[in-house]
C-alpha positions, -999 to +999 in steps of 0.1 A: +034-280+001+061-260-018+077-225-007+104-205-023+126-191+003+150-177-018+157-177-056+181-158-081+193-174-115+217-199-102+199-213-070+171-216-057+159-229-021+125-245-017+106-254+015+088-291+007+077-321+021+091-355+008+073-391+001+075-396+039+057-363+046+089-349+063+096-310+060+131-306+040+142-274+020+158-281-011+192-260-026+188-264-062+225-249-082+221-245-115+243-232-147+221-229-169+247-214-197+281-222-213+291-187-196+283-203-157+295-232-164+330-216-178+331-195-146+318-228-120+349-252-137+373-252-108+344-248-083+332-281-089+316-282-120+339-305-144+372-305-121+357-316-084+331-325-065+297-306-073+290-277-046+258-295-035+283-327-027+305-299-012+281-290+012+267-318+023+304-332+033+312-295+052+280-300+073+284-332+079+323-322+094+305-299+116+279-318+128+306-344+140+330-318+150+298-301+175+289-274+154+248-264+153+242-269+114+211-278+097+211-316+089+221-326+054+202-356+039+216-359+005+228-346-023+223-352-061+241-341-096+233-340-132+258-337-157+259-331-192+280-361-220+310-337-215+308-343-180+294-302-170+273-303-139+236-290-153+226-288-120+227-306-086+208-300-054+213-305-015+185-315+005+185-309+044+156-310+075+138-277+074+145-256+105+116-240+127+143-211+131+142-175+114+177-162+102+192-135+124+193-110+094+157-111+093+148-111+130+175-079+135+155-062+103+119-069+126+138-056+153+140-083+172+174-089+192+184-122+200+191-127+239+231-122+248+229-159+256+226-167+222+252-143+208+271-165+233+262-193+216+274-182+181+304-173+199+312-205+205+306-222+177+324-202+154+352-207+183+345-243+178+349-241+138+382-224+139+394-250+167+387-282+143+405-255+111+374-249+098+371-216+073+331-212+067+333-186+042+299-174+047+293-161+080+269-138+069+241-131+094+216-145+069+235-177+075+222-187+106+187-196+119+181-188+155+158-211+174+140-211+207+158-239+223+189-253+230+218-247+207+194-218+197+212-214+161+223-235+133+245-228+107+239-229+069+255-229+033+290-241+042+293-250+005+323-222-001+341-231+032+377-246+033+390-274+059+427-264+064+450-296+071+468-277+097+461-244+118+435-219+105+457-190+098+441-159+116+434-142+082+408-174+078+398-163+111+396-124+112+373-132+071+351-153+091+346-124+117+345-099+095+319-112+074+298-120+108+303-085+126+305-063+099+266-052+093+261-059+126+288-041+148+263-011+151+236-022+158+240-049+188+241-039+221+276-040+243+263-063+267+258-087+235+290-082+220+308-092+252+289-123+254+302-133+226+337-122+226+336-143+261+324-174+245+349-168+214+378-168+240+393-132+221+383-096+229+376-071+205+365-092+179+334-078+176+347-049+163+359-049+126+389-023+128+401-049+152+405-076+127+416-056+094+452-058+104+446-096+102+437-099+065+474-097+042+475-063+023+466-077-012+435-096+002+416-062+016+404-049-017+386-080-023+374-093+013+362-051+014+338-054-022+326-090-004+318-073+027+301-043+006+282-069-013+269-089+019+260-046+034+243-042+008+220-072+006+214-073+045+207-031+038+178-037+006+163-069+024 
């Protein structure tokens, strides 16, 4: 069995089953030309660890820190004689859940005990100085049971060594609530803010004043990027 979840020119993600029969997706980076591998050197292509390495060492610092992620298996990386990773791949337990984006976009609206639930865990992130990065709402899979999400592609995230600053925080927030802010319900909203342990924080215009002046023309193209995709999907 093989199914592409998702797929552009540098990665690819692939529903399979290994030699033990066991459902795993694999995350497949590539850089496939002088030009990506130019732009990937100091994200792990020739000067650090390779992302899919990356990744697998960010969910595992969850995982032991309490945070729902999907569980990482292992991770692999090919490199060219000038020492240029080719490519490299992660390979985690496939997950039964869909990913909120989607359910929101069949208009299905997750119960406020789960918006609870990512409230807290995001809480939890920033208490062990966690910056995911990616809290996009294509970034989680929500699940029937018990946590009832898990968290996904951590490979961009920073660990700080000290205190999260709260413009880690307010990017992270931003990049969850942002598509979302109008469309969830206000009984939703304050179950998370309640699990978070912050009001308002649902609401965007509450955390601009967060991110430093010279940061909000880029963090404002990444959040028009991550509108746009949740929008045409």
């Amino acid at each position: 069995m093989l199914a592409i979840l998702a797929h552009s020119r540098t990665v690819c993600v692939e529903k399979l089953c290994d030699a033990e029969g066991l459902e795993v997706v694999r995350k497949s980076y590539r850089f496939p030309t002088a030009k990506d591998r130019r732009r990937g050197m100091l994200r792990g292509t020739l000067l650090g660890p390779a992302k899919a390495v990356r990744e697998l060492h960010n969910l595992e610092y969850l995982k032991l820190a309490g945070v729902p992620v999907v569980e990482g298996l292992r991770a692999c990386v090919l490199r060219n004689t000038c020492g240029f990773v080719v490519e490299c791949h992660l390979l985690t337990k496939a997950s039964a859940g869909s990913n909120l984006q989607q359910m929101l976009q069949r208009g299905e609206m997750p119960a406020p005990k789960i918006w609870g639930a990512f409230g807290q865990s995001i809480s939890r992130m920033h208490q062990v100085n966690f910056w995911h990065r990616g809290l996009a709402p294509r970034n989680v899979l929500v699940e029937t049971t018990a946590p009832f999400h898990r968290w996904l592609d951590p490979a961009k995230s920073k660990i700080f060594s000290r205190n999260i600053t709260s413009a880690a925080r307010a990017d992270d927030l931003l990049r969850f609530w942002n598509p979302l802010h109008k469309v969830v319900p206000a009984a939703h909203k304050a179950a998370f803010e309640l699990a978070y342990g912050q009001d308002g924080v649902s609401d965007p215009a509450n955390l601009w004043p967060a991110i430093p002046k010279a940061k909000r023309a880029s963090t404002a193209l990444v959040l028009h990027r991550d509108e746009t995709r949740y929008e045409e999907s």
